[in-house]
Structure formats: C-alpha cells, structure tokens
DOMAR-539197 format. One record per residue (C-alpha): residue in three letters; x, y, z; residue number from 1. Coordinates in steps of 0.02 Angstrom, whole numbers, plus 50000, padded with zeros to 5 digits. Layout:
<rs>
@r->ALA, east->X, north->Y, up->Z, k->NUM $
...
</rs>
This chain:
<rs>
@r->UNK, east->50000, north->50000, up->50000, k->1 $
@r->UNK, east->50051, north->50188, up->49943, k->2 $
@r->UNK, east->50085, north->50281, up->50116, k->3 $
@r->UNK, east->50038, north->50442, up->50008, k->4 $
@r->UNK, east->49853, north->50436, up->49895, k->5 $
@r->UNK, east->49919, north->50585, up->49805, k->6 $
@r->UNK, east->50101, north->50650, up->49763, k->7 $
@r->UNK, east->50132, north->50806, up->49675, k->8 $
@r->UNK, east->50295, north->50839, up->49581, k->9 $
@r->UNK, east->50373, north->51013, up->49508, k->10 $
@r->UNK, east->50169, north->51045, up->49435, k->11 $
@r->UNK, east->50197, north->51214, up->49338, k->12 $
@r->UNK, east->50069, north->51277, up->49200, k->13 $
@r->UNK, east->50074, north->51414, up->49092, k->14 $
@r->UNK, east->49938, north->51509, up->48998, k->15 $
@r->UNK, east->50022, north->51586, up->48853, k->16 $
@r->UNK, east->50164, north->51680, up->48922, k->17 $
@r->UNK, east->50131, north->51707, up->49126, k->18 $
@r->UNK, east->50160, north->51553, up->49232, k->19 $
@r->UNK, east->49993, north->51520, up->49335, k->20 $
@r->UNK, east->50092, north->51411, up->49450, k->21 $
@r->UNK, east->50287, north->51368, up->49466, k->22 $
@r->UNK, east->50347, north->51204, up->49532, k->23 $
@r->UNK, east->50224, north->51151, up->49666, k->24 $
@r->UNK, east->50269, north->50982, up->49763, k->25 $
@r->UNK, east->50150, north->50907, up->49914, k->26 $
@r->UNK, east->50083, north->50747, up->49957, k->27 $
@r->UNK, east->49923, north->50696, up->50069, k->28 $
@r->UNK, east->49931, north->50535, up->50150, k->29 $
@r->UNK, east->49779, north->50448, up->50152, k->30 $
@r->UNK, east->49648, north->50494, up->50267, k->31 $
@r->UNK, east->49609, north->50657, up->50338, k->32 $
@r->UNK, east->49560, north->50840, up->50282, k->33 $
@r->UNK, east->49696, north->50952, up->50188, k->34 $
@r->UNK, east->49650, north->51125, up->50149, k->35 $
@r->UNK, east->49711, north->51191, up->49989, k->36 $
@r->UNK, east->49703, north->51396, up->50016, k->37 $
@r->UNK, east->49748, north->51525, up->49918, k->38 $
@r->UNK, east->49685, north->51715, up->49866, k->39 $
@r->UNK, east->49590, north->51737, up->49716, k->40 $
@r->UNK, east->49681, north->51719, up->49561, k->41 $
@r->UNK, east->49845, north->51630, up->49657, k->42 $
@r->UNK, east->49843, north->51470, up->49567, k->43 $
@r->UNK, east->49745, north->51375, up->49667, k->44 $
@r->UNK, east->49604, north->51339, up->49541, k->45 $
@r->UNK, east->49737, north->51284, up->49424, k->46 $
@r->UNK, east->49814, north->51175, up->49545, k->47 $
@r->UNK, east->49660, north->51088, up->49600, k->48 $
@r->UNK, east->49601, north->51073, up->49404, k->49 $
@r->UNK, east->49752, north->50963, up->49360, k->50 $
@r->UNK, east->49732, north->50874, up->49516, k->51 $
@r->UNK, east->49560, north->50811, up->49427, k->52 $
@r->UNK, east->49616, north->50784, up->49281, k->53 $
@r->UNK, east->49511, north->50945, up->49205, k->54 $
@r->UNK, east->49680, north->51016, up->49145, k->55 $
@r->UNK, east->49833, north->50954, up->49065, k->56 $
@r->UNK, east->49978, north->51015, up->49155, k->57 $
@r->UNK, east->50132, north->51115, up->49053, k->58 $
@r->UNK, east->50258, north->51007, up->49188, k->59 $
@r->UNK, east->50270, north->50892, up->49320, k->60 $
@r->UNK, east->50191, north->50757, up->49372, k->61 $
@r->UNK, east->50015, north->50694, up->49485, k->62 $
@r->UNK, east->50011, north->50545, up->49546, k->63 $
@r->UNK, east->49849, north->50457, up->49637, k->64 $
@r->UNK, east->49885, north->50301, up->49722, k->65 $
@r->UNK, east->50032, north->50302, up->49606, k->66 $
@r->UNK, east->49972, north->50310, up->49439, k->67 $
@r->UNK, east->50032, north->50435, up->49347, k->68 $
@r->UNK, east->49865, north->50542, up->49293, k->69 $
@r->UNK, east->49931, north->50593, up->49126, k->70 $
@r->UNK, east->49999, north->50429, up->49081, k->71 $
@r->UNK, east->49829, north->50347, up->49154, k->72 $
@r->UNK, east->49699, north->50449, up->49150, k->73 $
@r->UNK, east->49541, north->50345, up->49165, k->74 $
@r->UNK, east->49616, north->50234, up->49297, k->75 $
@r->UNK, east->49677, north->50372, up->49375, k->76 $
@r->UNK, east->49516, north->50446, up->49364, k->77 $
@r->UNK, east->49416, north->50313, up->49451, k->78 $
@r->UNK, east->49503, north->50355, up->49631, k->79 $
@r->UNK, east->49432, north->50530, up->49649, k->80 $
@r->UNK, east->49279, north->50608, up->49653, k->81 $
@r->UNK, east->49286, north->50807, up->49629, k->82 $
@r->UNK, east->49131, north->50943, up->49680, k->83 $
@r->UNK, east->49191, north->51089, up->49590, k->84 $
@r->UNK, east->49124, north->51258, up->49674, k->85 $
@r->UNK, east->48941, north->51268, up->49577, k->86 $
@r->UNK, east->48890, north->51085, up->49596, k->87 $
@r->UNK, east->48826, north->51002, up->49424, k->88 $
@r->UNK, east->48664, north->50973, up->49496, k->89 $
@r->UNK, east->48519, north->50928, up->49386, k->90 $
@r->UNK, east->48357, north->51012, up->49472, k->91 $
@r->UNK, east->48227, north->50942, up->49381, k->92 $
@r->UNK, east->48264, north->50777, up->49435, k->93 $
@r->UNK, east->48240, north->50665, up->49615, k->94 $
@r->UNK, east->48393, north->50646, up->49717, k->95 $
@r->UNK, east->48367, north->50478, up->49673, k->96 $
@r->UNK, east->48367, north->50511, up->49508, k->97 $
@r->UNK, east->48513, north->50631, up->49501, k->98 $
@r->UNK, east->48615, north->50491, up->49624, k->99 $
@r->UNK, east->48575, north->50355, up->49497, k->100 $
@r->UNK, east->48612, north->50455, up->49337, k->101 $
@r->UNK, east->48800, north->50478, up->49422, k->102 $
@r->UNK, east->48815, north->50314, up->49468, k->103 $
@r->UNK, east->48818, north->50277, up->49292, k->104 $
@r->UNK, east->48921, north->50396, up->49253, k->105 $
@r->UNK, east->49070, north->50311, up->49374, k->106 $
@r->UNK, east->49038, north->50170, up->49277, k->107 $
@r->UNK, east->48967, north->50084, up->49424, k->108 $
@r->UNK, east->48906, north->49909, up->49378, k->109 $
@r->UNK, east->48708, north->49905, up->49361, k->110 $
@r->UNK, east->48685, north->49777, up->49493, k->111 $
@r->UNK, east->48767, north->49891, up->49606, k->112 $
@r->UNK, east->48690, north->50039, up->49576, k->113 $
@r->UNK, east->48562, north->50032, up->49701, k->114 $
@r->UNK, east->48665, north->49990, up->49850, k->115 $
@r->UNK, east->48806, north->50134, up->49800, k->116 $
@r->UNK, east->48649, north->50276, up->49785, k->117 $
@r->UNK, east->48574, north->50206, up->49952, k->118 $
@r->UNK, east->48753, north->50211, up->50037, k->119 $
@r->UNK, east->48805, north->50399, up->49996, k->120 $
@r->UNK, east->48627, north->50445, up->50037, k->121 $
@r->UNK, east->48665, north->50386, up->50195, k->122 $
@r->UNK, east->48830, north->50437, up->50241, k->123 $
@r->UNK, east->48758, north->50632, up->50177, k->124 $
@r->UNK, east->48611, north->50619, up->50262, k->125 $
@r->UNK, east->48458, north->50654, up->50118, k->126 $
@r->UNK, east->48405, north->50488, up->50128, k->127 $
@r->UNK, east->48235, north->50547, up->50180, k->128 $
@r->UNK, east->48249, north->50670, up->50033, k->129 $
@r->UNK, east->48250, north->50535, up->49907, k->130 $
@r->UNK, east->48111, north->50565, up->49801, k->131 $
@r->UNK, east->48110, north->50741, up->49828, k->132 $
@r->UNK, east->48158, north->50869, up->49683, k->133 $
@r->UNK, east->48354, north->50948, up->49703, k->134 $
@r->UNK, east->48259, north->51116, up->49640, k->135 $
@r->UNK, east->48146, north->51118, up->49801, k->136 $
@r->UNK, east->48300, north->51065, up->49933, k->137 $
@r->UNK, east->48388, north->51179, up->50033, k->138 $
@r->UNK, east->48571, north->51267, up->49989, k->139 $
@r->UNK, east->48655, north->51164, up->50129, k->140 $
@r->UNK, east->48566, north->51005, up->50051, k->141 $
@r->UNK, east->48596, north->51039, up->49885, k->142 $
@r->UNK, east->48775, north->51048, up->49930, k->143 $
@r->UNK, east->48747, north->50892, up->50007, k->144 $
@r->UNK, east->48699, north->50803, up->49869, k->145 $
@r->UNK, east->48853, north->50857, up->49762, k->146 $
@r->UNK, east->48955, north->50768, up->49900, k->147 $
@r->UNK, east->48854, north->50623, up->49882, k->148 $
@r->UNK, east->48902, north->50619, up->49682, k->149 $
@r->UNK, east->49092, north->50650, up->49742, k->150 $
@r->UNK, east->49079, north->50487, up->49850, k->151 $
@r->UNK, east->48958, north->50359, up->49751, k->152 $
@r->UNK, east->49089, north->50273, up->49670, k->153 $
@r->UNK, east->49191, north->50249, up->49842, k->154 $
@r->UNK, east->49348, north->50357, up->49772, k->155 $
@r->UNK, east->49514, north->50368, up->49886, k->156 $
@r->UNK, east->49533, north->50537, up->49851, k->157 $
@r->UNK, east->49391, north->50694, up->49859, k->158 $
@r->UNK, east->49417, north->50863, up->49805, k->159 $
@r->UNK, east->49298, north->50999, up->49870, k->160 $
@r->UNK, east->49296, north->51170, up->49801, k->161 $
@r->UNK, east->49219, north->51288, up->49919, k->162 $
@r->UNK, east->49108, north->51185, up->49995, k->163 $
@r->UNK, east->49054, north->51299, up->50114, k->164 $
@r->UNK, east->49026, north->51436, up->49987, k->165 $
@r->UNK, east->48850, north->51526, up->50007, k->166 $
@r->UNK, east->48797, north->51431, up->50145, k->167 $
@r->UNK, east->48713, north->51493, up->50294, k->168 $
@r->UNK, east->48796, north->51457, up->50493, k->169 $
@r->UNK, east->48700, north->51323, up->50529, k->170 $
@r->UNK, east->48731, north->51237, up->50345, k->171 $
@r->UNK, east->48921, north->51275, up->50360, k->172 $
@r->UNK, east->48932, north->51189, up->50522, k->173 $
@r->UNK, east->48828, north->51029, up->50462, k->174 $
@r->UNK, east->48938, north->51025, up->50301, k->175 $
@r->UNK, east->49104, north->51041, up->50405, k->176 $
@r->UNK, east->49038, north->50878, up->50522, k->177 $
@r->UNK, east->48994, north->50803, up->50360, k->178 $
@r->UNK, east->49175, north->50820, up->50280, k->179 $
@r->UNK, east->49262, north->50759, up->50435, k->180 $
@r->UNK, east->49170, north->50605, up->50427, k->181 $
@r->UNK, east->49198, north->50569, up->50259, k->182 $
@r->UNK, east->49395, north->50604, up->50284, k->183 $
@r->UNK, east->49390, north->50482, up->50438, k->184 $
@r->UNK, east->49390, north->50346, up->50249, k->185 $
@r->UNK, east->49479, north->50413, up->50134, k->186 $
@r->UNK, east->49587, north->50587, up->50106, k->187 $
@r->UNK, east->49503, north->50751, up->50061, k->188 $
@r->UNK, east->49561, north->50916, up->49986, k->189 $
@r->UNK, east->49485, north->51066, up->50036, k->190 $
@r->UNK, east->49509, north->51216, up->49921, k->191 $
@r->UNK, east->49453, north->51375, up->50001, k->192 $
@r->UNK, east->49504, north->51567, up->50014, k->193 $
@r->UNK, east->49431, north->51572, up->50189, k->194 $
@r->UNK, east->49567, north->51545, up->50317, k->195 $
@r->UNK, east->49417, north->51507, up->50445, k->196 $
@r->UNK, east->49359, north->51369, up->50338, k->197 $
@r->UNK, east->49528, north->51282, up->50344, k->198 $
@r->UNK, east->49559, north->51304, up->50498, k->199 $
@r->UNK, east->49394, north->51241, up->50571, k->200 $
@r->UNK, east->49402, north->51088, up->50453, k->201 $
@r->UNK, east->49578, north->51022, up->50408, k->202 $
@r->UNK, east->49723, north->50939, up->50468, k->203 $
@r->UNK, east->49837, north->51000, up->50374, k->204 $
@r->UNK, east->49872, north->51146, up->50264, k->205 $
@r->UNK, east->49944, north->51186, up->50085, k->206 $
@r->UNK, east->49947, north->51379, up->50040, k->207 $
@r->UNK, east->49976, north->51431, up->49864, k->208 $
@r->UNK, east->49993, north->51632, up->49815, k->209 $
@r->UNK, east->50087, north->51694, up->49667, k->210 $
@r->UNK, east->50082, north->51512, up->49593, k->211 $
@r->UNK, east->50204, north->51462, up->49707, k->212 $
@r->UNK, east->50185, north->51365, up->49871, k->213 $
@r->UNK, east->50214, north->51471, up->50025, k->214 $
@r->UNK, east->50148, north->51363, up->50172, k->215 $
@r->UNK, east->50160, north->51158, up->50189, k->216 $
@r->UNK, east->50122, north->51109, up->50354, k->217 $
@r->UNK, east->50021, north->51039, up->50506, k->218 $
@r->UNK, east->49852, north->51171, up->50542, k->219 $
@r->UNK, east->49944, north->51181, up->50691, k->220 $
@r->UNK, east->50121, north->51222, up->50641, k->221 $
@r->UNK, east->50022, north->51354, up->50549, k->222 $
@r->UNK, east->49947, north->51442, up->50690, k->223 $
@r->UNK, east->50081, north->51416, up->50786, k->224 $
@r->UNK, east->50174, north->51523, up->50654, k->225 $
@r->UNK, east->50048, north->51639, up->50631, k->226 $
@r->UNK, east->50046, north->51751, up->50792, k->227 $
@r->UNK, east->49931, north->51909, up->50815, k->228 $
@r->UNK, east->50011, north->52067, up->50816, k->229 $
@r->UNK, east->49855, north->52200, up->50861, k->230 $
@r->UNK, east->49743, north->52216, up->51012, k->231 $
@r->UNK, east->49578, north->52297, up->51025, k->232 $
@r->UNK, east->49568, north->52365, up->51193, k->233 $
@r->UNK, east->49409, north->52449, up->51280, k->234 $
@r->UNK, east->49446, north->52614, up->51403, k->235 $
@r->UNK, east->49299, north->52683, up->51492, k->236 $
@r->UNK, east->49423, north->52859, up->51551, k->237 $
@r->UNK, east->49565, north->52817, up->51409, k->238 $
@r->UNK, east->49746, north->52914, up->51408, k->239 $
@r->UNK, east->49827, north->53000, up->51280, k->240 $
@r->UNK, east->49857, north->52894, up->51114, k->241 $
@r->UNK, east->50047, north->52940, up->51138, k->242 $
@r->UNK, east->50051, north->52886, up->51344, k->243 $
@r->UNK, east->49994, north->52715, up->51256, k->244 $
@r->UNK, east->50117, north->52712, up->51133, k->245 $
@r->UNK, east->50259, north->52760, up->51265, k->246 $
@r->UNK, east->50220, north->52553, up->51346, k->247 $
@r->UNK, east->50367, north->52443, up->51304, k->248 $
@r->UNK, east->50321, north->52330, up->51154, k->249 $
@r->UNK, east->50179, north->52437, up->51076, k->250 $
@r->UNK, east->50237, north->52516, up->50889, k->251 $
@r->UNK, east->50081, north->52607, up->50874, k->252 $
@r->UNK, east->49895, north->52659, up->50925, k->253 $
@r->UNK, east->49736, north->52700, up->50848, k->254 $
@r->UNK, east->49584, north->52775, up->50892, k->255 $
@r->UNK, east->49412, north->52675, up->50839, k->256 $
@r->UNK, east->49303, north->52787, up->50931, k->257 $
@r->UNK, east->49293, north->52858, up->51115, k->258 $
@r->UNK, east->49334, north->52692, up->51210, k->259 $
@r->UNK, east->49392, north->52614, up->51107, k->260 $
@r->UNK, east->49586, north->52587, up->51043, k->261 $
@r->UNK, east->49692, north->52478, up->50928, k->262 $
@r->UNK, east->49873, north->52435, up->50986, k->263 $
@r->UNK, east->50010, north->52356, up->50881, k->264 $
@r->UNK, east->50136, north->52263, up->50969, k->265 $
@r->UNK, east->50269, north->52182, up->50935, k->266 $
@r->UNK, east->50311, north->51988, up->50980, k->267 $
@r->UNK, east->50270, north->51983, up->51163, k->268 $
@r->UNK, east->50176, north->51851, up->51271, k->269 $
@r->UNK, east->50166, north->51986, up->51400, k->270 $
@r->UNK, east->50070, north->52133, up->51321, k->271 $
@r->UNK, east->49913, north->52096, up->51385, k->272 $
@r->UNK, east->49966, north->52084, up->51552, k->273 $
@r->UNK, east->50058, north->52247, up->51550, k->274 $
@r->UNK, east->49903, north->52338, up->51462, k->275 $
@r->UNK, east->49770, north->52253, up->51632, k->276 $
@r->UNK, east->49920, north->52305, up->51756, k->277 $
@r->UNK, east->49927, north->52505, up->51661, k->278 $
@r->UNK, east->49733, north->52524, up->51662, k->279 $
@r->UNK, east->49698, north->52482, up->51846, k->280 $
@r->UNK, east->49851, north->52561, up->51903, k->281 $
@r->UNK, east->49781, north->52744, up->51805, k->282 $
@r->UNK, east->49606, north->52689, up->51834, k->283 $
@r->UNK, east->49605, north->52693, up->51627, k->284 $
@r->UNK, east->49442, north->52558, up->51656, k->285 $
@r->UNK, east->49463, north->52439, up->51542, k->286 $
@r->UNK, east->49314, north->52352, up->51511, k->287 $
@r->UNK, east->49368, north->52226, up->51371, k->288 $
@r->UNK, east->49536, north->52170, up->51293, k->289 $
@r->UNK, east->49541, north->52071, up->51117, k->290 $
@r->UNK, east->49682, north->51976, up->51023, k->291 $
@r->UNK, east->49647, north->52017, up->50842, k->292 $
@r->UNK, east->49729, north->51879, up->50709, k->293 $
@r->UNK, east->49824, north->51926, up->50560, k->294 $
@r->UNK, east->49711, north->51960, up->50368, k->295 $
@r->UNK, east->49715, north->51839, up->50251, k->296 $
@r->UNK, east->49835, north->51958, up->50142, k->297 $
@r->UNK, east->49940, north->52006, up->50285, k->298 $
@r->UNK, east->49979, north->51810, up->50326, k->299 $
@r->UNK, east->50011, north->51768, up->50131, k->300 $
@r->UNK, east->50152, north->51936, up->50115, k->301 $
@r->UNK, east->50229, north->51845, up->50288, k->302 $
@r->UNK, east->50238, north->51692, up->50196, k->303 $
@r->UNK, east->50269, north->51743, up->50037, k->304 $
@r->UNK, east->50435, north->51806, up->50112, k->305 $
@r->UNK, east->50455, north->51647, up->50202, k->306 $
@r->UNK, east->50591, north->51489, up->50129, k->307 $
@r->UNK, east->50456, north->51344, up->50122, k->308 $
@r->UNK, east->50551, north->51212, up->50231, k->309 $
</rs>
C-alpha cells in the first residue's frame, strides 16, 4: 500500500506567456482533511484542476495512488471524486434520480447501483429526501447532494471546492461535520480562500499565492506560526494615544472611537498583562481586551517572504 494517495511533483502551468503556478510539490497521505488555500487568482484553481484531471499540466507530474494521471487517466480517474464550486446538479430531477444518473456515470456496475445511491445517501444524510426534487432542497442540502456524487463510486481521494461557499451558519457547520466524517475513509482536499474554513476543518494545510507554494504544514504548525500582532482594547476614562504608545512593546495606537483603541505590538507574550496592570494602576477602566489575528493578505506577504522548509 502507497503511504501517500496523492504525490505532486514540480506541477507548473502556463497560459500563454505568465506562469499560473511554478513548481508546486506536496503529498496527502491517506485519510484526513487538507485544505488547499489560496487568494483569488493565486493558482489554486489551476492546481486543483490538474489534480482532477480537468487540465493538462505544462510540467510535472500527479500521481493518485501512484498512477501517473497523465499517463493513466481513466484509471487514474476512478480514485477521485471532485465537487467543483457550483455543483453540476440537475434540478429537475429526484435525488434519486440525480444519484442514479451519476452512478452511471462512474461506471458503476448496474447491479450495484442501488446499493452505491442508498450508501452515499446515507453517509450525507438526504436519505429521507430521496424522492424529493434537488430544485425544492435547501442550499446546505443541495450541497449535500454534490458530495454524495463526489463519493458514490467509493473514490480514495475527494476534492471539494468551496464547499462551504454561500451557505448559511448552521449549513456551514453541518457541512464541516459532514467532511470530517467522510475524511475519517479516505483523504480530502479542501480548496478555500477562507482561512476560517481551513482552519475549522483540516488537518493540514497547503497555501499557494503567486503560483508558488508558500505554506506546507500541520494546521497547527500554521497557527503556531501565525501570531497576532494587534489588540483591540476597551477604556471607559482612556489616556493620551501617545502615553499608550510610550508602553514597552507597543509600535503604534489608533483610535476606533471614544473607548475604544487599537494597539500594535510587537512579539510579546506579555502585552496583555502589562496593558490590565497600566489600566487599573491609572484607573484607565478597561472594560474589554481582544487579540485580533492577522488578514488573510497580511499572513500570505509573511509567507510569501518565508523559505518553504
């Protein structure tokens, strides 16, 4: 058995002149959740597109469960499923017809057909929608059903695009549960922009911007890299901005609105601390103190500037 489902080698593609990505390498062993993020327009869509086989790549190699997806494609074909972000559903038919037309489409053999529908309606949870019409289900059970598709044929390997996408709380959180059970079987990619996403669902992380891999890691390597460098800080009587900016460790301060302040800091475990210690010492009542994480941009110009170990 392959300890990896999917290994990526030096992938680069090129759309006329300008390089969309530039010698990406990963691998995803094979179970769990990987999120694939990445801004808009970083290369991520490109990535994920050769990973399916949608898209011939300019170099490299893709393996899945070592074949070689460009040498194989069919077979290599047959060990993923793939939900791209606007799932192809079919509204005017049942979710058991929809489920059955896809079976087919795996090439599923007819005398299994039955059992593979009834099996990823159960593990998604629209059993009881069976018979009912995809146009008259829910977002979060439409999205649903597209996972069921991805997982009818029992593939090693399932790509997600932006599952999440358009969904309301309730349906992100049920979708989230959902993927984490599916990846407790068989490896998942989730591709996302959304660093909450990733880091509420995956295991591990892979961060592409500028078609070039910045970030290939544990989800907890990642945050462990990733410390906050502002505070939002509530003052019932505050001080001057500049008697705040005179405290060791802050580089600057802004003012939100009457009570309240944003700090910048720089590396410190202890800035907190010194802020509580300051405000009952002055009687500066502070009423509320909050960590506030790094932007999406701001962690991808970090990491851009980063050597990827």
């Amino acid at each position: 058995m392959n300890k990896n489902i999917v290994r990526v080698e030096h992938l680069s593609h090129r759309y006329s002149e300008s390089w969309a990505i530039r010698d990406i390498n990963f691998e995803i062993d094979q179970q769990g959740v990987l999120g694939l993020l990445g801004s808009n327009g970083a290369g991520k869509s490109t990535t994920m597109n050769i990973l399916c086989g949608v898209l011939n790549q300019t170099e490299g190699n893709v393996f899945i469960d070592g074949i070689n997806l460009r040498d194989a494609p069919e077979q290599a074909k047959r060990l993923l499923g793939f939900l791209p972000q606007n799932a192809p559903l079919h509204l005017d038919l049942t979710v058991n017809e929809y489920l059955t037309y896809c079976a087919y489409l795996r090439d599923i053999e007819k005398k299994q057909v039955k059992a593979a529908v009834e099996a990823a309606k159960a593990r998604c949870g629209i059993a009881h929608f069976s018979h009912r019409l995809i146009a008259n289900l829910s977002g979060g059970y439409r999205q649903r059903v597209g996972i069921a598709q991805a997982i009818i044929h029992n593939p090693k390997l399932v790509v997600l695009d932006e599952p999440t996408n358009g969904l309301d709380p309730i349906q992100i959180l049920e979708v989230r549960k959902l993927i984490k059970e599916i990846a407790e079987e068989r490896a998942v990619i989730f591709s996302t922009h959304i660093l909450s996403e990733v880091q509420a669902t995956c295991n591990d992380i892979r961060m592409i911007e500028g078609g070039k891999m910045v970030f290939a890691d544990t989800m907890d390597a990642f945050n462990n890299y990733i410390m906050p460098n502002s505070l939002l800080v509530f003052l019932d009587n505050p001080p001057p901005l500049a008697q705040l900016k005179a405290i060791p460790g802050v580089t600057s301060a802004e003012l939100l609105n009457d009570h309240s302040i944003r700090l910048r800091f720089e590396a410190s475990d202890t800035i907190s601390k010194k802020i509580v210690e300051l405000s009952v010492h002055n009687g500066w009542q502070l009423t509320e103190i909050l960590l506030e994480k790094s932007s999406l941009d701001e962690i991808f110009a970090q990491l851009s500037n980063r050597p990827l170990k």
